[in-house]
LUMROMAR-918343 format. One record per residue (C-alpha): chain; residue in three letters; x, y negated, z; residue number from 0. Coordinates in steps of 0.1 Angstrom, whole numbers, plus 5000, padded with zeros to 4 digits. Layout:
+-------+-----+------+------+------+-----+
: chain : res :   px :   py :   pz :   n :
+-------+-----+------+------+------+-----+
:     A : ALA :    X :    Y :    Z : NUM :
...
+-------+-----+------+------+------+-----+
//
This chain:
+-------+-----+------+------+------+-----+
: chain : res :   px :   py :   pz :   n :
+-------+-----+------+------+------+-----+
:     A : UNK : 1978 : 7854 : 5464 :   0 :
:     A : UNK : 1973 : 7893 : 5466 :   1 :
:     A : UNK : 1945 : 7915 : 5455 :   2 :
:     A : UNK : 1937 : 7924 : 5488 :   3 :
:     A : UNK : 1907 : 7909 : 5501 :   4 :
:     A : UNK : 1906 : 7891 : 5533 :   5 :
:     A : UNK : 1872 : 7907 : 5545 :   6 :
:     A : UNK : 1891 : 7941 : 5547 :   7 :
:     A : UNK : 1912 : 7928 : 5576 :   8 :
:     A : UNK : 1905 : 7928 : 5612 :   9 :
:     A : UNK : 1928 : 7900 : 5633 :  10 :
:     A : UNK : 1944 : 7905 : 5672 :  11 :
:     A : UNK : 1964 : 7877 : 5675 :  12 :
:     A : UNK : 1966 : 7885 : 5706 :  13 :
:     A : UNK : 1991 : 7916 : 5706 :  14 :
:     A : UNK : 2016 : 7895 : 5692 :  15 :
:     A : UNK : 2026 : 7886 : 5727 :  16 :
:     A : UNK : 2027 : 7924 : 5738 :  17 :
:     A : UNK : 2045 : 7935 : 5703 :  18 :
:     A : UNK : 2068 : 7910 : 5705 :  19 :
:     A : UNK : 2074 : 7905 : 5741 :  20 :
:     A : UNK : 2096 : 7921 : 5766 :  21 :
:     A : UNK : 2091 : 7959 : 5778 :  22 :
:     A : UNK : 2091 : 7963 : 5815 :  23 :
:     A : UNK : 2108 : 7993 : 5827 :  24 :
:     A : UNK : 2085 : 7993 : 5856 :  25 :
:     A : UNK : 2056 : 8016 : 5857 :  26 :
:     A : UNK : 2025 : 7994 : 5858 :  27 :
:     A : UNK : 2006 : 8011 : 5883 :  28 :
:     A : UNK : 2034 : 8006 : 5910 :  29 :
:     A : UNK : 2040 : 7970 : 5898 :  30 :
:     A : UNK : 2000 : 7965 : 5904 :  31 :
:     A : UNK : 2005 : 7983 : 5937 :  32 :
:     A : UNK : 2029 : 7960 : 5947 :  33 :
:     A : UNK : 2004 : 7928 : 5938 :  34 :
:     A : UNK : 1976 : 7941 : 5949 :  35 :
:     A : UNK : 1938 : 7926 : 5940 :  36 :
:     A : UNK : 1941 : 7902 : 5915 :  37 :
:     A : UNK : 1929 : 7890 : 5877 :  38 :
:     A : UNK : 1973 : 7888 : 5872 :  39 :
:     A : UNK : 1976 : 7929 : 5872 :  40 :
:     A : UNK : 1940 : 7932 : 5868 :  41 :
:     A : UNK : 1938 : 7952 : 5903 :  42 :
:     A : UNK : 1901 : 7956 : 5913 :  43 :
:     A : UNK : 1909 : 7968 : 5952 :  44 :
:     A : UNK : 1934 : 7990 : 5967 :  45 :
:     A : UNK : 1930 : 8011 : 5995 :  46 :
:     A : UNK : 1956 : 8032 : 6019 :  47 :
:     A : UNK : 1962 : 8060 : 5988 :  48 :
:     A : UNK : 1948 : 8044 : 5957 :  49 :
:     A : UNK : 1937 : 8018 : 5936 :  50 :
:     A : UNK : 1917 : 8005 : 5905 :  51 :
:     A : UNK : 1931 : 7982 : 5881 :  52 :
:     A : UNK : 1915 : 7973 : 5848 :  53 :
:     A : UNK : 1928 : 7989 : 5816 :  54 :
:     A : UNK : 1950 : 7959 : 5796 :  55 :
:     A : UNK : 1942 : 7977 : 5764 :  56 :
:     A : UNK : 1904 : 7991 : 5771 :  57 :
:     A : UNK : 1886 : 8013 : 5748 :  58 :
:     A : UNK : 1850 : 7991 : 5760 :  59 :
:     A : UNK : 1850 : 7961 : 5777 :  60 :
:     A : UNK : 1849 : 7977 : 5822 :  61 :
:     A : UNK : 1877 : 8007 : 5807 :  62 :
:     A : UNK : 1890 : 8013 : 5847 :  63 :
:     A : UNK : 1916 : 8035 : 5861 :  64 :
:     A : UNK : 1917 : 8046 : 5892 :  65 :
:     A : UNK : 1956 : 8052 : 5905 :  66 :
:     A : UNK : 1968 : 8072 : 5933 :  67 :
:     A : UNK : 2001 : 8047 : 5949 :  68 :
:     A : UNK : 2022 : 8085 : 5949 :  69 :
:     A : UNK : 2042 : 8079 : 5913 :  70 :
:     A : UNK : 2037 : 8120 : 5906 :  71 :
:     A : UNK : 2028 : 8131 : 5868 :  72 :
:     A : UNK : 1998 : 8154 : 5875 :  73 :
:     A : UNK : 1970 : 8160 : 5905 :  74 :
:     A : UNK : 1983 : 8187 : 5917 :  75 :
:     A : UNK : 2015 : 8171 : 5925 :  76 :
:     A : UNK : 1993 : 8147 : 5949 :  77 :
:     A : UNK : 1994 : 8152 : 5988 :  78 :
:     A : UNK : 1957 : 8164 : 6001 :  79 :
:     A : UNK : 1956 : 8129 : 6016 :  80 :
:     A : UNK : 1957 : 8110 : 5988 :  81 :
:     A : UNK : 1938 : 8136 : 5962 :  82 :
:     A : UNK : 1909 : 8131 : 5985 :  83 :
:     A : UNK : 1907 : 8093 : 5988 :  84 :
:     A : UNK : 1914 : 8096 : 5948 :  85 :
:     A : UNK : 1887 : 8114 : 5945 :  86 :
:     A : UNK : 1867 : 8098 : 5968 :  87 :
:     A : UNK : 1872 : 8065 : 5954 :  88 :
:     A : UNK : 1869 : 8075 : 5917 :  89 :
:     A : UNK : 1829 : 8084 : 5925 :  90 :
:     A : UNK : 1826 : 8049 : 5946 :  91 :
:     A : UNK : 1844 : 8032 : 5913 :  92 :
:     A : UNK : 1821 : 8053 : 5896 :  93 :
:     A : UNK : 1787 : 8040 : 5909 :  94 :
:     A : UNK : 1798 : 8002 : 5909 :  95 :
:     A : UNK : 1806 : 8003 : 5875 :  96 :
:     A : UNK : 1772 : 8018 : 5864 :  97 :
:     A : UNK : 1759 : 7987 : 5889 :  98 :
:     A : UNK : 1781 : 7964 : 5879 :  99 :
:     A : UNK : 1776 : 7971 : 5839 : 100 :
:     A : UNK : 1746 : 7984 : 5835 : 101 :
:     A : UNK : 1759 : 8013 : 5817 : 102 :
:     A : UNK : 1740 : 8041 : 5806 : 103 :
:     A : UNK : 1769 : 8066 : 5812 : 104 :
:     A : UNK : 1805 : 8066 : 5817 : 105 :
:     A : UNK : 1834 : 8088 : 5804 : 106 :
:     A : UNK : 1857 : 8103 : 5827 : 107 :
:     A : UNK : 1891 : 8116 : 5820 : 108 :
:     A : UNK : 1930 : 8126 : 5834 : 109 :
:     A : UNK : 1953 : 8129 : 5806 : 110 :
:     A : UNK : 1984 : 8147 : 5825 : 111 :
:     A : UNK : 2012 : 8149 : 5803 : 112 :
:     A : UNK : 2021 : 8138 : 5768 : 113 :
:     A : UNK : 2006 : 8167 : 5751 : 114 :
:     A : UNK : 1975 : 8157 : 5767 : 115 :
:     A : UNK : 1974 : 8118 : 5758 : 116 :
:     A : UNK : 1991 : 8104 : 5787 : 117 :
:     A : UNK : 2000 : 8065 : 5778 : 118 :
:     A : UNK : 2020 : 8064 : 5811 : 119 :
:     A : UNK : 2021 : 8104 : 5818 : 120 :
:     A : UNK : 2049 : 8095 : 5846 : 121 :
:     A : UNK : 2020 : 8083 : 5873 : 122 :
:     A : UNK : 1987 : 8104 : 5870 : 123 :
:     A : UNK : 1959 : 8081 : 5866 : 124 :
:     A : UNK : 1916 : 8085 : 5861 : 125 :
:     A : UNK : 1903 : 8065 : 5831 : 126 :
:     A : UNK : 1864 : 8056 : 5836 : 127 :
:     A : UNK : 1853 : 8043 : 5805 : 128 :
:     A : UNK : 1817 : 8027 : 5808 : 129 :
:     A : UNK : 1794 : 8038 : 5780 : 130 :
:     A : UNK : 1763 : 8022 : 5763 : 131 :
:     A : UNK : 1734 : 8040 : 5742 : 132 :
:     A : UNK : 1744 : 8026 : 5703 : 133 :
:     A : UNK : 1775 : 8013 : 5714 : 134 :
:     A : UNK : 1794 : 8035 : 5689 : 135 :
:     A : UNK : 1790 : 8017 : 5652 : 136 :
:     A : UNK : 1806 : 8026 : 5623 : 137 :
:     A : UNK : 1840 : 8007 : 5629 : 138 :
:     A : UNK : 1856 : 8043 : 5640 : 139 :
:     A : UNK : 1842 : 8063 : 5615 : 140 :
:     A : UNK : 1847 : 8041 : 5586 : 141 :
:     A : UNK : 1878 : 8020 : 5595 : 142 :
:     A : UNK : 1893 : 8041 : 5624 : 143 :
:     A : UNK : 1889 : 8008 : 5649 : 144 :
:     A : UNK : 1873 : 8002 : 5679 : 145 :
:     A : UNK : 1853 : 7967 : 5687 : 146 :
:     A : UNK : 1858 : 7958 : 5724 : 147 :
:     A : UNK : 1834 : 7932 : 5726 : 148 :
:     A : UNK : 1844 : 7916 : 5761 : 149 :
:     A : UNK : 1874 : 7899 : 5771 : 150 :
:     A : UNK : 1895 : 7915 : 5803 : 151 :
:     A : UNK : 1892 : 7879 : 5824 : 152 :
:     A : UNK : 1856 : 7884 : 5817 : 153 :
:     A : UNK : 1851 : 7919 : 5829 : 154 :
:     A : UNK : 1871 : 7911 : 5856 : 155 :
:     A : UNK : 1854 : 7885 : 5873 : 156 :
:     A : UNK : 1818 : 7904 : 5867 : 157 :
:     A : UNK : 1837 : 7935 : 5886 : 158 :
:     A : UNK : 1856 : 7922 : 5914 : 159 :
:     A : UNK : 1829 : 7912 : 5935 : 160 :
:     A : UNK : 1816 : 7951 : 5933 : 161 :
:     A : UNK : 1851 : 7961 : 5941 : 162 :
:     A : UNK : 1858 : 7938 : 5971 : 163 :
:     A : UNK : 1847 : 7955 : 6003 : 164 :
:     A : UNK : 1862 : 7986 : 5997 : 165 :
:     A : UNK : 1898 : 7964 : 6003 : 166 :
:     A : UNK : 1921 : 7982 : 6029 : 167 :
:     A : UNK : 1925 : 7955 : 6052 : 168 :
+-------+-----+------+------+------+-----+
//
């Protein structure tokens, strides 16, 4: 038995399957394109130009992106079309997510580039991260983790029904 106490740890089972498993080459955004609205790829709706899919490894439970279909690594690499339904549909995203949530605020943020954060800096994407008064404890500050307090099923089935109108059909 080791010194180490057990109430030090914190368990995720649940990466074992993405730490062990397979790496698609496939971006993730085009492979949700291609799916479309769905708990699968986590795809909220998808219009003509863009998209909003769930983040698979959120920062708070409702973390969404919201993902032109053009596979560019920065805005300005966007055609006008699709920045503006981006846009457009980042602000609608934006709303329902407050509505859906009950958030008290929500984090906004394009990481373009590596330098910059960019998980995936190949296709541009919006993060929306949905923010609650005292949802910040002590688990960053004293043991650099983050307590997501929702499961992605979950989250998804409260936000899908705010997402499903705005469908291109």
């Amino acid at each position: 038995m080791s010194d180490e106490s057990e109430s030090g740890r914190l368990w995720a089972p649940w990466r074992i399957d993405y730490i062990l498993g397979a790496k698609a080459n496939d971006c993730p955004f085009c492979t949700g394109w291609d799916a479309g609205p769905g708990v699968e790829h986590l795809v909220l709706t998808k219009q003509r130009h863009s998209m909003v899919i769930m983040n698979r490894y959120p920062y708070t439970g409702g973390h969404l992106m919201v993902v032109p279909q053009e596979h560019v690594n920065s805005i300005t690499d966007l055609s006008e079309e699709a920045y503006i339904e981006l846009m457009l549909l980042l602000r609608e995203s934006t709303a329902r997510l407050v509505h859906a949530l009950g958030c008290h605020g929500v984090n906004t943020g394009i990481n373009q580039g590596e330098a910059a954060g960019a998980g995936i800096e190949s296709h541009v994407h919006i993060h929306l991260v949905p923010r609650w008064r005292g949802d910040t404890n002590f688990m960053p500050v004293t043991a650099s983790v983050r307590v997501v307090s929702q499961g992605l099923d979950h989250a998804f089935g409260m936000l899908r029904p705010y997402f499903e109108d705005l469908d291109a059909g």
